[in-house]
C-alpha positions as CSV (number, residue, x, y, z in Angstrom):
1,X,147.2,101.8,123.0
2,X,148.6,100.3,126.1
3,X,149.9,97.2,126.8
4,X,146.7,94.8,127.5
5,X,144.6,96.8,126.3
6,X,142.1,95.5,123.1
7,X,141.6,96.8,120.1
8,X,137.5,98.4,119.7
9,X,135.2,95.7,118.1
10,X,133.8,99.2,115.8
11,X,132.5,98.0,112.7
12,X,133.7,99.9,109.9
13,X,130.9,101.4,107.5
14,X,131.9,103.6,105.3
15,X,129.1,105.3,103.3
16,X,131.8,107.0,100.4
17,X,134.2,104.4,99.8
18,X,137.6,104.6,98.1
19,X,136.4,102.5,95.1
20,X,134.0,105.2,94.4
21,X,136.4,107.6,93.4
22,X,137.6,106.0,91.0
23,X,136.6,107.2,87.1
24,X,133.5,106.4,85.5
25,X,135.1,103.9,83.1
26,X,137.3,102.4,85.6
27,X,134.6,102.1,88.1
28,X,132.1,100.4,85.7
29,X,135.0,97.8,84.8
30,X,136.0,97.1,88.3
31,X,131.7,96.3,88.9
32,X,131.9,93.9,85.9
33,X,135.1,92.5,87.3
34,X,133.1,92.2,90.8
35,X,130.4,91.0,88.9
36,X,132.2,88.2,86.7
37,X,133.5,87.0,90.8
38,X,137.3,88.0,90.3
39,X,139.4,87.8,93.3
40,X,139.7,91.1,96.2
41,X,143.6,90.4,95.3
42,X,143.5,90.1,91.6
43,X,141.0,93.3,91.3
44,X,143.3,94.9,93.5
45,X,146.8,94.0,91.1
46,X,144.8,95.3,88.2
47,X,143.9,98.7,89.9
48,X,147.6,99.1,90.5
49,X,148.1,98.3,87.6
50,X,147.0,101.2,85.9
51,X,147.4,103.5,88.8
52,X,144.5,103.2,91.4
53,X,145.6,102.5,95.2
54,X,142.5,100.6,96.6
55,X,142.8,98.0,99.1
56,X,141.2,94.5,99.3
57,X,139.6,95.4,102.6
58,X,138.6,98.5,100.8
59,X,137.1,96.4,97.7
60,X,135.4,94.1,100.0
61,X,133.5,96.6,101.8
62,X,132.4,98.2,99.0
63,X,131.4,95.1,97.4
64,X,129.4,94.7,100.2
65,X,127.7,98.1,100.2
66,X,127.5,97.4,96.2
67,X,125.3,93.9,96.8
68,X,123.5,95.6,99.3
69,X,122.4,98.5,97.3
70,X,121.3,95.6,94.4
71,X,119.5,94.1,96.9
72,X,117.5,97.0,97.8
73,X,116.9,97.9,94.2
74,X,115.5,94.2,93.6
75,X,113.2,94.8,97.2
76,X,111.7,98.0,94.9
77,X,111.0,96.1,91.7
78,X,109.2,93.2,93.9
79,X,107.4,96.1,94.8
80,X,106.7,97.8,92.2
81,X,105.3,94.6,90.2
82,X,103.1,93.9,93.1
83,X,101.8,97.3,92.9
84,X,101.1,96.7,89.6
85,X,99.5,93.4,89.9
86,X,97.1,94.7,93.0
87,X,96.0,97.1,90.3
88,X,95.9,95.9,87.1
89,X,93.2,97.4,84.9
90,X,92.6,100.2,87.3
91,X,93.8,104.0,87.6
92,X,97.3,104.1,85.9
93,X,97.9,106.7,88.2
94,X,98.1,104.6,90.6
95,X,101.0,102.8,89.6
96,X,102.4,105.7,88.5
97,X,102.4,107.3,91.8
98,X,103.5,104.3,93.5
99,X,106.5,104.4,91.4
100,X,107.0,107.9,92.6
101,X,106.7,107.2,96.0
102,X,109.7,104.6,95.3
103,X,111.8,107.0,93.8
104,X,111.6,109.4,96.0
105,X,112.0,106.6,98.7
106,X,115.7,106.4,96.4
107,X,116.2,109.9,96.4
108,X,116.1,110.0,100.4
109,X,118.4,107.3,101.0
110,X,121.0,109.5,98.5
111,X,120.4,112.9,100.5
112,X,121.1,110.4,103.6
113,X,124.3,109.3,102.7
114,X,125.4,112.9,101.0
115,X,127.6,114.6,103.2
116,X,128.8,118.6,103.1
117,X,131.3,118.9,101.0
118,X,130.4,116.8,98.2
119,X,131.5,117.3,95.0
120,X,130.3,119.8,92.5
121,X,129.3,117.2,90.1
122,X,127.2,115.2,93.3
123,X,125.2,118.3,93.9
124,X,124.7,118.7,90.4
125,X,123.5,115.2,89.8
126,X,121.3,115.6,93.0
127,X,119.9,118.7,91.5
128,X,119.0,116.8,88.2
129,X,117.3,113.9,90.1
130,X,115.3,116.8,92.6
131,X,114.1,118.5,89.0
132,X,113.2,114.6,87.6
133,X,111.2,113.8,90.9
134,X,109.5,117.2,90.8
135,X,108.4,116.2,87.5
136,X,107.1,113.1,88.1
137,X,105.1,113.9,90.5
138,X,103.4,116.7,88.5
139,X,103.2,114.3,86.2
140,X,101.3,112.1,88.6
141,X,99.0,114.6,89.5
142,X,98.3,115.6,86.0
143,X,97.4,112.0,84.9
144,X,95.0,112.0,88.0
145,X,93.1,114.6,86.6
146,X,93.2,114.0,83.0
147,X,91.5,110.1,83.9
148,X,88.9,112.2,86.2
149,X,88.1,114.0,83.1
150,X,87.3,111.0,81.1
151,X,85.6,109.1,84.1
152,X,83.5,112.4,84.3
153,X,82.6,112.3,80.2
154,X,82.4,108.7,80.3
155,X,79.5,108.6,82.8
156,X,78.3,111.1,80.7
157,X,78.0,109.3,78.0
158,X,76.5,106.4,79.7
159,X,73.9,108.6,80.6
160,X,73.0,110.0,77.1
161,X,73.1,106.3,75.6
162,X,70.7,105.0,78.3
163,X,68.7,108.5,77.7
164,X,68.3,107.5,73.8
165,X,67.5,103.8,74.8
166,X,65.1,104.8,76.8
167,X,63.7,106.9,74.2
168,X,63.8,103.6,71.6
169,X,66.5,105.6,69.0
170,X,68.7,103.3,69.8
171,X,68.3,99.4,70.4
172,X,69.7,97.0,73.2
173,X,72.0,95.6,71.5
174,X,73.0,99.2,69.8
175,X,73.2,100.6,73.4
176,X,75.5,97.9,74.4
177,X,77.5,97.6,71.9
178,X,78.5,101.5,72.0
179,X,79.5,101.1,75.9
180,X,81.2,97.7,75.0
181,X,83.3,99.7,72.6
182,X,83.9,102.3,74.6
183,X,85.0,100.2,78.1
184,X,81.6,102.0,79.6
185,X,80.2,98.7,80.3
């Protein structure tokens, strides 16, 4: 850089951050330790400690990114539980595809921030959670058409216990107490 010249204001953003290449064990401590409010420097003397080179800077950012991504999964449960509440006592399918709309909404955001060259085991993960959401959504449209099945017999029904009303085998009271029972009503 030459003399007078000033540094870029870039902001740096990093999507794969040093912390998280730490092991599974170590990373899950070091969240708890993030968690619990322990300082950049002290989390960063206990990963040298036991052999992990990871800068404050480094843990801030990722601290950051690991807020954010809390955040966005508290954004989805708001939304979920709305979902739910719009639609409570109606079509569980529904709620059930909402909830796949959301996780595929997740699974975007990972094939987003995956870049070539991954590791095996990312791929393999991503794989797991492709085969999961495929799944799901079968699932989904399954549960559609089993509860079209039972609306279908259900209005059947209906019909035959109005049919034998109408015909006086069965009373009123008979007649409503069989589509009280079985949520006709």
């Amino acid at each position: 850089m030459a003399k007078g010249e000033k540094k870029s204001q870039r902001t740096v953003d990093r999507r794969h951050h040093k912390a998280e290449r730490l092991p599974p064990s170590i990373l899950s401590q070091l969240h708890e330790r993030l968690k619990r409010g322990e300082t950049y420097e002290h989390v960063e003397a206990w990963l040298e400690s036991i052999g992990h080179q990871v800068g404050k800077s480094s843990l801030h950012r990722y601290h950051r990114y690991m807020r954010e991504g809390l955040e966005r999964q508290r954004e989805r449960a708001v939304l979920a539980e709305k979902i739910v509440a719009a639609n409570a006592g109606r079509d569980p399918s529904v709620v059930q595809n909402a909830a796949y709309q959301v996780a595929m909404q997740q699974a975007l955001e990972y094939l987003v921030d995956l870049e070539i060259g991954e590791s095996e085991m990312s791929v393999t993960q991503l794989a797991k959670l492709m085969t999961a959401l495929a799944r799901m959504g079968g699932t989904s449209t399954q549960l559609a058409d089993f509860l079209e099945r039972q609306r279908a017999k259900l209005a059947e029904a209906d019909r035959q216990v109005d049919k034998l009303t109408a015909r006086k085998i069965l009373s009123a009271e008979q007649a409503a107490e069989i589509k009280r029972m079985y949520g006709i009503e």
